[in-house]
N, CA, C and O atoms as a GROMACS GRO file, in nm:
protein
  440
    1UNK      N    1   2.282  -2.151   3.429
    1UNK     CA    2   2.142  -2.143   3.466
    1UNK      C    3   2.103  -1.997   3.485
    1UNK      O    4   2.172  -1.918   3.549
    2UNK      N    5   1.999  -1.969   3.430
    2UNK     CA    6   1.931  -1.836   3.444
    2UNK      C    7   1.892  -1.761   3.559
    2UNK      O    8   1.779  -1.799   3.587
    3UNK      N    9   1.927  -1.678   3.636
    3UNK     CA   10   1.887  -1.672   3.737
    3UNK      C   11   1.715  -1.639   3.752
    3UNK      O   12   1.668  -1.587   3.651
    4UNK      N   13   1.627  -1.663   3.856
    4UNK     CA   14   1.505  -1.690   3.920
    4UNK      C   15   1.428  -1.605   3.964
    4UNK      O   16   1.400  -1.618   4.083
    5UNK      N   17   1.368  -1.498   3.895
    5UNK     CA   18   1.313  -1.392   3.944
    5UNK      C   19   1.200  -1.408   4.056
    5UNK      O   20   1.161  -1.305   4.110
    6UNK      N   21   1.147  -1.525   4.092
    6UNK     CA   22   1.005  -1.595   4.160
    6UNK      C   23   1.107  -1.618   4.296
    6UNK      O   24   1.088  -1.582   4.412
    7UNK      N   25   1.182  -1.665   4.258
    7UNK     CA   26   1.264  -1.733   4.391
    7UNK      C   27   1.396  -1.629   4.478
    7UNK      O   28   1.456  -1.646   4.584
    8UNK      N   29   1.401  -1.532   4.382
    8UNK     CA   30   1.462  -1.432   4.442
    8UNK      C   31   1.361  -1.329   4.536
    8UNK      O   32   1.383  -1.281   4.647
    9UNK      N   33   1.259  -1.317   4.460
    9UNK     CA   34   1.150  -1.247   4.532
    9UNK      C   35   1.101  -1.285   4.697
    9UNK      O   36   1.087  -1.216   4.799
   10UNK      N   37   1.082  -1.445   4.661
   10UNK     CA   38   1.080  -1.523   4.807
   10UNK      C   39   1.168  -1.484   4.883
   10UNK      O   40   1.145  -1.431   4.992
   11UNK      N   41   1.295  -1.508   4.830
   11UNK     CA   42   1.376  -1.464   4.950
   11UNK      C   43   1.404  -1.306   5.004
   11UNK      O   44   1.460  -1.289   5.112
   12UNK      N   45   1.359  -1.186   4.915
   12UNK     CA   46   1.376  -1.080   4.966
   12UNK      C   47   1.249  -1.104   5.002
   12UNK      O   48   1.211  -0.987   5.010
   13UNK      N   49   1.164  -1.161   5.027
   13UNK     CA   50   1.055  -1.110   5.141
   13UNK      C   51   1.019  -1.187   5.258
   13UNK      O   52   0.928  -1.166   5.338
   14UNK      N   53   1.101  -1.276   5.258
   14UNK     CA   54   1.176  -1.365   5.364
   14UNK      C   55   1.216  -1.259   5.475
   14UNK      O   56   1.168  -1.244   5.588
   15UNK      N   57   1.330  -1.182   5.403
   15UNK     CA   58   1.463  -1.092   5.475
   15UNK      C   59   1.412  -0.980   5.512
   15UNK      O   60   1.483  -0.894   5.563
   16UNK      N   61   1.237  -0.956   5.485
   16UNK     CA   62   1.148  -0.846   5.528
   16UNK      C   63   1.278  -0.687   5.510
   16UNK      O   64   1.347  -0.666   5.410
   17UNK      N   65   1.276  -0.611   5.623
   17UNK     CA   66   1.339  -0.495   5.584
   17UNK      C   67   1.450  -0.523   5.715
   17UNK      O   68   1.433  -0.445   5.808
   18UNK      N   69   1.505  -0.573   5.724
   18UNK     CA   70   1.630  -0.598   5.745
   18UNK      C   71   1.725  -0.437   5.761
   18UNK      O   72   1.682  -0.338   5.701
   19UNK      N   73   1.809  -0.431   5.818
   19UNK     CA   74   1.860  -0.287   5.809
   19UNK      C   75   1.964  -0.331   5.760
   19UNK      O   76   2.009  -0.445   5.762
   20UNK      N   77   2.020  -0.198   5.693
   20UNK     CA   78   2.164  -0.202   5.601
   20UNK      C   79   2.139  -0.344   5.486
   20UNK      O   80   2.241  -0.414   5.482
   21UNK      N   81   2.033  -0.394   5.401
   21UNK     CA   82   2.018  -0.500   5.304
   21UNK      C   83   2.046  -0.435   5.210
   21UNK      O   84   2.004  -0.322   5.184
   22UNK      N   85   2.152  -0.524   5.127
   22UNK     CA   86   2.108  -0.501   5.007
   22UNK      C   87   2.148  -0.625   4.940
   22UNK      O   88   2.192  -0.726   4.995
   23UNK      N   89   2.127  -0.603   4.802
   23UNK     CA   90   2.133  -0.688   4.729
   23UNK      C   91   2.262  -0.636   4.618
   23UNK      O   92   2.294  -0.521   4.586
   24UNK      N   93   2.331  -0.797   4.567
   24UNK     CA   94   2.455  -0.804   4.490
   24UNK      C   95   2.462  -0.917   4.432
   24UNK      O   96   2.448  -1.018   4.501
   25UNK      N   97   2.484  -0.930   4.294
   25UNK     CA   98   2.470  -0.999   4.203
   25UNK      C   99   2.635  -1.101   4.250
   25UNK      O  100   2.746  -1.050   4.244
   26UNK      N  101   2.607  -1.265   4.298
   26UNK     CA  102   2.709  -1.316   4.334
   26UNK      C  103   2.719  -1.462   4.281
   26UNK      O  104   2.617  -1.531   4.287
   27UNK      N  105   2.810  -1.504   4.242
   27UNK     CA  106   2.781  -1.706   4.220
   27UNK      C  107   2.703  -1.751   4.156
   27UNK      O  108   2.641  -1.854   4.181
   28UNK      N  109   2.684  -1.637   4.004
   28UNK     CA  110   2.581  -1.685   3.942
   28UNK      C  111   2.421  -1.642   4.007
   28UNK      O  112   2.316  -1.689   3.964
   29UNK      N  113   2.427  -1.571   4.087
   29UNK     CA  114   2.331  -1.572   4.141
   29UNK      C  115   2.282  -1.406   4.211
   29UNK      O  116   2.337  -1.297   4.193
   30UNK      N  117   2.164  -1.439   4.290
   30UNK     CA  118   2.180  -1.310   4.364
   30UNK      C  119   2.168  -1.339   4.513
   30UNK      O  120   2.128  -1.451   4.544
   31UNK      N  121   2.199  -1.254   4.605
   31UNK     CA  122   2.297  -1.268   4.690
   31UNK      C  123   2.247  -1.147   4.813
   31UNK      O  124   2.327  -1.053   4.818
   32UNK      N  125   2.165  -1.140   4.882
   32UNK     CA  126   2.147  -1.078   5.018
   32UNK      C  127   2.282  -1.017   5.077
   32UNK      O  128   2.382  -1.087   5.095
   33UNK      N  129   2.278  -0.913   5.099
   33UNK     CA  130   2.397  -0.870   5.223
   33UNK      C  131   2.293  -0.759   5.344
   33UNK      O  132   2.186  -0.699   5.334
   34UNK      N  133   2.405  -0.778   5.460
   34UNK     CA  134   2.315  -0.691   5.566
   34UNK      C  135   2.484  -0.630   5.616
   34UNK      O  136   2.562  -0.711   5.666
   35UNK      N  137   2.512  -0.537   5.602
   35UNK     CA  138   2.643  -0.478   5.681
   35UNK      C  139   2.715  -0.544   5.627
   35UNK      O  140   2.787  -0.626   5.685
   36UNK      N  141   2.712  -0.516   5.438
   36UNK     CA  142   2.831  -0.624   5.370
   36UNK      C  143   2.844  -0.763   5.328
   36UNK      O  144   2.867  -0.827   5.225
   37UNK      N  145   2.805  -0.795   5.510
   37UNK     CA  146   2.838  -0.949   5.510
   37UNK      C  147   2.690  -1.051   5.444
   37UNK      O  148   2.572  -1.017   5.459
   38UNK      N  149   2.726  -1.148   5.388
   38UNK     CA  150   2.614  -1.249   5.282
   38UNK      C  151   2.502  -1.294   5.378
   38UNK      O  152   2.558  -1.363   5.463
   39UNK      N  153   2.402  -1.288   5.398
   39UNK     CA  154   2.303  -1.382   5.464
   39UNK      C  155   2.259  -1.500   5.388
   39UNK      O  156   2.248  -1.617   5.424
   40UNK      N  157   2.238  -1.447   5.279
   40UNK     CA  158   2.176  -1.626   5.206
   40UNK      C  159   2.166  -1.499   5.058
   40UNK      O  160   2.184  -1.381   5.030
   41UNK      N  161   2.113  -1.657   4.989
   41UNK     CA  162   2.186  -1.637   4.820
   41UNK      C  163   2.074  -1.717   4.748
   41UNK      O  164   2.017  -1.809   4.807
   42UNK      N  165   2.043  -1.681   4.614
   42UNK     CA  166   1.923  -1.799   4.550
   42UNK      C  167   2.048  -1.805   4.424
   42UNK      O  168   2.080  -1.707   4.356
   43UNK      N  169   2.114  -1.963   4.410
   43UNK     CA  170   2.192  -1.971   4.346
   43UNK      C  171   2.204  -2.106   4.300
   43UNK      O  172   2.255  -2.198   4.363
   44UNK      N  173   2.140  -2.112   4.158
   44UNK     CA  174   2.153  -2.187   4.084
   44UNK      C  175   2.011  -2.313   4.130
   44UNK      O  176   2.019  -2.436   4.142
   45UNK      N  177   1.898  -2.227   4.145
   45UNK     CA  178   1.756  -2.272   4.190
   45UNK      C  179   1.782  -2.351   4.302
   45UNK      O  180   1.710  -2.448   4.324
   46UNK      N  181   1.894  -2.316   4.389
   46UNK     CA  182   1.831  -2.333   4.522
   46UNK      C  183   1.900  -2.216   4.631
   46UNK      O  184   1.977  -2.123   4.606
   47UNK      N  185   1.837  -2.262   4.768
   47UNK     CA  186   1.870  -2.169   4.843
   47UNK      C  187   2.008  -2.180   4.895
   47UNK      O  188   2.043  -2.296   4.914
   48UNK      N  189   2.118  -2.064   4.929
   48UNK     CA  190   2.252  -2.067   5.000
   48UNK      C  191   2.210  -1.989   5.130
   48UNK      O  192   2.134  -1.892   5.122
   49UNK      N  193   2.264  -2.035   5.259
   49UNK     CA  194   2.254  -1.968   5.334
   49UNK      C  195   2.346  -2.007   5.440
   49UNK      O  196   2.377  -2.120   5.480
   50UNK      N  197   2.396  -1.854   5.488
   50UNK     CA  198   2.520  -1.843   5.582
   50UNK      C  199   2.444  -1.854   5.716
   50UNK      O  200   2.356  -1.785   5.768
   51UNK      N  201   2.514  -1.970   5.754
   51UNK     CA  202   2.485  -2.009   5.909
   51UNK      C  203   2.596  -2.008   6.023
   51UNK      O  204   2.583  -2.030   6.144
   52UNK      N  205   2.730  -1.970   5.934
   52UNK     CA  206   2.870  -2.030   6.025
   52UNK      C  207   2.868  -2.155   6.126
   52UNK      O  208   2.771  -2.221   6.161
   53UNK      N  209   2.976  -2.165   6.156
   53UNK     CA  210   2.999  -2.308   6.201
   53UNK      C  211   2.913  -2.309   6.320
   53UNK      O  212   2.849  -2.413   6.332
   54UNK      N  213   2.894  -2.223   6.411
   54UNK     CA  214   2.772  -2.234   6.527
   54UNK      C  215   2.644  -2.300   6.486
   54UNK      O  216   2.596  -2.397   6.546
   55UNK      N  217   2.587  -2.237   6.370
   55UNK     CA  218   2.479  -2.314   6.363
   55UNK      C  219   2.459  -2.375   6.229
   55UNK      O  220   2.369  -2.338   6.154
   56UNK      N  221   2.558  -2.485   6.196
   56UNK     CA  222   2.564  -2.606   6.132
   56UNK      C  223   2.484  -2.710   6.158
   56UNK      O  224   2.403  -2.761   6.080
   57UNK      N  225   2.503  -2.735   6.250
   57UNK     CA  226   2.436  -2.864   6.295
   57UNK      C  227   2.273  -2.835   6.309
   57UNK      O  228   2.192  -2.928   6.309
   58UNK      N  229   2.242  -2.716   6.318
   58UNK     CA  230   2.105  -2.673   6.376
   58UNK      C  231   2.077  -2.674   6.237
   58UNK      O  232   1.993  -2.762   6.216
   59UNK      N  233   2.109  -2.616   6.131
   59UNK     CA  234   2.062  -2.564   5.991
   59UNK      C  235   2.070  -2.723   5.920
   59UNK      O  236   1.989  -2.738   5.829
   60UNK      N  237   2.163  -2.850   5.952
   60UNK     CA  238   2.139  -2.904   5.838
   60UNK      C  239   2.088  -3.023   5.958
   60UNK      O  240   2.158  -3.124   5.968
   61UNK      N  241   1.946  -3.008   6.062
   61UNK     CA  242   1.890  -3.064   6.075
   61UNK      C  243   1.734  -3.012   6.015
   61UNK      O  244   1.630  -3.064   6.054
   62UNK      N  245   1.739  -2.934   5.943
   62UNK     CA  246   1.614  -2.876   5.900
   62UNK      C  247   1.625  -2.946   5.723
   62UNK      O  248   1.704  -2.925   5.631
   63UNK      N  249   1.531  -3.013   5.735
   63UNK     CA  250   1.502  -3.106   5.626
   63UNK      C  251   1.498  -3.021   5.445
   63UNK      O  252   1.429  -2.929   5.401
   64UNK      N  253   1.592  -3.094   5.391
   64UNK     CA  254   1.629  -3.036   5.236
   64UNK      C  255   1.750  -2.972   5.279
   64UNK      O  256   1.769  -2.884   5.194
   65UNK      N  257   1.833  -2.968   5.354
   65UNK     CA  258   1.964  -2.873   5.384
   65UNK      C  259   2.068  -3.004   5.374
   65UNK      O  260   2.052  -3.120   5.410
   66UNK      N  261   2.209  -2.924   5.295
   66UNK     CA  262   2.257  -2.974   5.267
   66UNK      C  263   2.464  -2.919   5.266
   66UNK      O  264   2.494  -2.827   5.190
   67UNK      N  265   2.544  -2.966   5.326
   67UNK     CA  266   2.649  -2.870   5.322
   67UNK      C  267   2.695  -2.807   5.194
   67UNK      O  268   2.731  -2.891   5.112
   68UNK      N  269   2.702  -2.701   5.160
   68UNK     CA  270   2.707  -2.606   5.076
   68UNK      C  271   2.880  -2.614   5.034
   68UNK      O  272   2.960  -2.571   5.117
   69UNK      N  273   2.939  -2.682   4.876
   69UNK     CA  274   3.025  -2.720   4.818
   69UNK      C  275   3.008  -2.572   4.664
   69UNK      O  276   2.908  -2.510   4.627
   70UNK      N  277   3.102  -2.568   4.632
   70UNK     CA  278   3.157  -2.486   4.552
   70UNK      C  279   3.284  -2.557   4.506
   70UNK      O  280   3.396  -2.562   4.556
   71UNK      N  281   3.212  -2.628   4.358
   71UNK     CA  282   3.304  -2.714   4.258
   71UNK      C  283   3.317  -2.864   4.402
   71UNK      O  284   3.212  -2.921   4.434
   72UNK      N  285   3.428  -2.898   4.458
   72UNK     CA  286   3.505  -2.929   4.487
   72UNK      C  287   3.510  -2.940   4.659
   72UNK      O  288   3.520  -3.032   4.740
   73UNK      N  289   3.497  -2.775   4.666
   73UNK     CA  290   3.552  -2.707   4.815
   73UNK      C  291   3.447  -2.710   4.872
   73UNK      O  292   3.342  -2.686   4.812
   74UNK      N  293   3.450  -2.749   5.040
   74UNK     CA  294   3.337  -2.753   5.092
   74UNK      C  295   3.333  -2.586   5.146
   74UNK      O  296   3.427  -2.511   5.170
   75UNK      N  297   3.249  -2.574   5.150
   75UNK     CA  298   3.188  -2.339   5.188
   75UNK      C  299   3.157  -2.406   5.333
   75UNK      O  300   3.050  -2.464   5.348
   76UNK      N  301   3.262  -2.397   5.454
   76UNK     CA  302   3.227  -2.398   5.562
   76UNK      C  303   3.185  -2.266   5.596
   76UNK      O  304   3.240  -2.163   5.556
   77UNK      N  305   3.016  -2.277   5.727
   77UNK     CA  306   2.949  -2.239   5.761
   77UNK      C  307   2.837  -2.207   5.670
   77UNK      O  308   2.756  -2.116   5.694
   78UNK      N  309   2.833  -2.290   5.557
   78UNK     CA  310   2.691  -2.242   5.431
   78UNK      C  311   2.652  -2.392   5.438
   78UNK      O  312   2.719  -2.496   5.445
   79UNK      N  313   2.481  -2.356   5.435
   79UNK     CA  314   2.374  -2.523   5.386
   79UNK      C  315   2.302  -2.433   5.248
   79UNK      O  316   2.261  -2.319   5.228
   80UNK      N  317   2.318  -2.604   5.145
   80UNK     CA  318   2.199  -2.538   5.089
   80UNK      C  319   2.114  -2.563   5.086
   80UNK      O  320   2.121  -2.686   5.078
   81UNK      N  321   1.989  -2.528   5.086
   81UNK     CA  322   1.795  -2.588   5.115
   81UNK      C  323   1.785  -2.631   4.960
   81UNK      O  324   1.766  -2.533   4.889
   82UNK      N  325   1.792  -2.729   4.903
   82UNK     CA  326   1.767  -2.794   4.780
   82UNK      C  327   1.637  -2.754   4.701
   82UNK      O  328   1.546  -2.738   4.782
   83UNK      N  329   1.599  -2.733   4.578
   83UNK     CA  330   1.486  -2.658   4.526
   83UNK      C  331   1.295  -2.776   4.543
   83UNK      O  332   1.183  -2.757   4.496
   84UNK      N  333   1.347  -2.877   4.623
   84UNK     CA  334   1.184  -2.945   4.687
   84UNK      C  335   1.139  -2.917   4.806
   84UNK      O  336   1.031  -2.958   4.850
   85UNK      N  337   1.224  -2.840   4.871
   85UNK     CA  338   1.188  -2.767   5.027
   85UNK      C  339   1.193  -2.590   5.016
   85UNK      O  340   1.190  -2.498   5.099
   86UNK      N  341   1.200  -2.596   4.896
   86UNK     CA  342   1.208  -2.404   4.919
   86UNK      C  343   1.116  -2.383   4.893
   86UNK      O  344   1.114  -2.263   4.866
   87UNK      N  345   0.985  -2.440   4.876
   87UNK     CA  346   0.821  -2.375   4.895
   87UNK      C  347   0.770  -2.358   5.000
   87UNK      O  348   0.657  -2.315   5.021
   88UNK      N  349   0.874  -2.400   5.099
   88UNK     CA  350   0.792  -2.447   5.225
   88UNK      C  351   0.860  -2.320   5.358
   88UNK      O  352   0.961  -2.311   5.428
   89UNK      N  353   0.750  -2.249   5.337
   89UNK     CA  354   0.800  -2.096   5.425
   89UNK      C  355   0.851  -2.154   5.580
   89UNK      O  356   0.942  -2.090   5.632
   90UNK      N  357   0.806  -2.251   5.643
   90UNK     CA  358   0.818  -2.282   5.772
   90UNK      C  359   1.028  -2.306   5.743
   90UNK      O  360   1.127  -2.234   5.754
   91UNK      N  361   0.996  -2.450   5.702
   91UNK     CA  362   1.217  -2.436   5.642
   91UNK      C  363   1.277  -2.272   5.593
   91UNK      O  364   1.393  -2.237   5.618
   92UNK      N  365   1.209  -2.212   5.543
   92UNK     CA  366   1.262  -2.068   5.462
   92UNK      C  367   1.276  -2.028   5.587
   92UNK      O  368   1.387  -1.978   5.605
   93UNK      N  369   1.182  -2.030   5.717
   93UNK     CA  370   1.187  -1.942   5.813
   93UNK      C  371   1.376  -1.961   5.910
   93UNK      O  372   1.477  -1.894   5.928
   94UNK      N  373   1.341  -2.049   5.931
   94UNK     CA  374   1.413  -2.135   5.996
   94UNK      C  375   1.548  -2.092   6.016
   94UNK      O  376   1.620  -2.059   6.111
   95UNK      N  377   1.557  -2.107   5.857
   95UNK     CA  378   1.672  -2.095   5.781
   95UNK      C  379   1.750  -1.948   5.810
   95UNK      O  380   1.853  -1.923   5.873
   96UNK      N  381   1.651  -1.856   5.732
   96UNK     CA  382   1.670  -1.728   5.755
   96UNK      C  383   1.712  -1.703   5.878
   96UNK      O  384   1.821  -1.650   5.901
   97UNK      N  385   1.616  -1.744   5.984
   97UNK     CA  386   1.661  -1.658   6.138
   97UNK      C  387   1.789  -1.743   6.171
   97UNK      O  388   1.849  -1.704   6.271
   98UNK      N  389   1.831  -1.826   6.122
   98UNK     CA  390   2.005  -1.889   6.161
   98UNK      C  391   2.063  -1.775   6.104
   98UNK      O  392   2.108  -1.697   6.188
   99UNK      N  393   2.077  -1.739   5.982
   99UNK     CA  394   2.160  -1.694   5.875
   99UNK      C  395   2.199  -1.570   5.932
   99UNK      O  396   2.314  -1.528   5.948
  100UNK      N  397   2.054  -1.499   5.973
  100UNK     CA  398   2.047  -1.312   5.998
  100UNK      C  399   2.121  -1.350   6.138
  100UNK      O  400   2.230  -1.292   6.141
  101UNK      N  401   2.097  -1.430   6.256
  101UNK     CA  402   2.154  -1.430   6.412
  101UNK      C  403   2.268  -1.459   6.365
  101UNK      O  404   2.336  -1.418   6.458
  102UNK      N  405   2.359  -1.508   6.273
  102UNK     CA  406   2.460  -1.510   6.259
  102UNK      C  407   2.542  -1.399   6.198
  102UNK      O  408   2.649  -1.353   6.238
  103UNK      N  409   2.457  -1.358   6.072
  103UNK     CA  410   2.588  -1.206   5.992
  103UNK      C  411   2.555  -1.122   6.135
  103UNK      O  412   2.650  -1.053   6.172
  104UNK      N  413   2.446  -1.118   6.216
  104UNK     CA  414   2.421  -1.010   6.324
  104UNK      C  415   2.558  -1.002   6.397
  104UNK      O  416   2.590  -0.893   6.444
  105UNK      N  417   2.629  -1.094   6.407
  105UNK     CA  418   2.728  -1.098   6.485
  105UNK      C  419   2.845  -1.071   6.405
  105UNK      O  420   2.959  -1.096   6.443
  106UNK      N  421   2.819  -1.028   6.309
  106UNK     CA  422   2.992  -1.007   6.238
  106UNK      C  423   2.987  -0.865   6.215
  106UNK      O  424   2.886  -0.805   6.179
  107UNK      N  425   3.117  -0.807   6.240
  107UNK     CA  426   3.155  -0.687   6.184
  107UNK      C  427   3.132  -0.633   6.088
  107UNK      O  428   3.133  -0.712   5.993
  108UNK      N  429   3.107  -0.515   6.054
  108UNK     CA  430   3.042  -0.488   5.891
  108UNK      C  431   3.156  -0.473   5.831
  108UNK      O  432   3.278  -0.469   5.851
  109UNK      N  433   3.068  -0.465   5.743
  109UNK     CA  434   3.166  -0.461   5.604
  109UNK      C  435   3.243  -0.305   5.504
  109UNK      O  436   3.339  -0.269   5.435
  110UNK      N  437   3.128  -0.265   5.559
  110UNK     CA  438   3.075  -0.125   5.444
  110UNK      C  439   3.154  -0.044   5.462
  110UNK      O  440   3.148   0.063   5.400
   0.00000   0.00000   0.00000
């Protein structure tokens, strides 16, 4: 699948200016980092986003979220927001502020 220039856009302006962001081509996809570590991903027309195991339960009560599998393997601490709820900035919001309160807490990378 091609990657999403409309839906990548959403999400860097989601992630507003974020310090230390950047962006890295990952999973087919492209791929947010803040201090290295992944915040969320637009991969394969829908959304990935790192919530770690703290806020699992909070992220896949927000409607269109879904536990985030790779082939086979389940990606503990990732939901993905399925591509019929990613228009909807209120879920995008949501989402995001799990993802960022979470890499906030990890060691960088860089």
């Amino acid at each position: 699948m091609a990657r999403d220039a409309g839906l990548e856009e959403m999400m860097r302006a989601d992630l507003g200016d974020l310090p230390n962001l950047r962006e890295q081509a990952m999973f087919g996809g492209l791929c947010f980092m803040m201090n290295g570590n992944m915040v969320a991903c637009i991969h394969k027309g829908t959304g990935l986003y790192r919530v770690g195991d703290a806020g699992m339960a909070q992220a896949l009560a927000v409607p269109g979220t879904t536990q985030a599998m790779m082939g086979q393997r389940v990606m503990k601490g990732y939901v993905y927001l399925d591509v019929d709820h990613l228009d909807d900035d209120d879920t995008r919001a949501a989402l995001t502020g799990i993802a960022i309160d979470f890499v906030r807490g990890l060691d960088p990378k860089e």
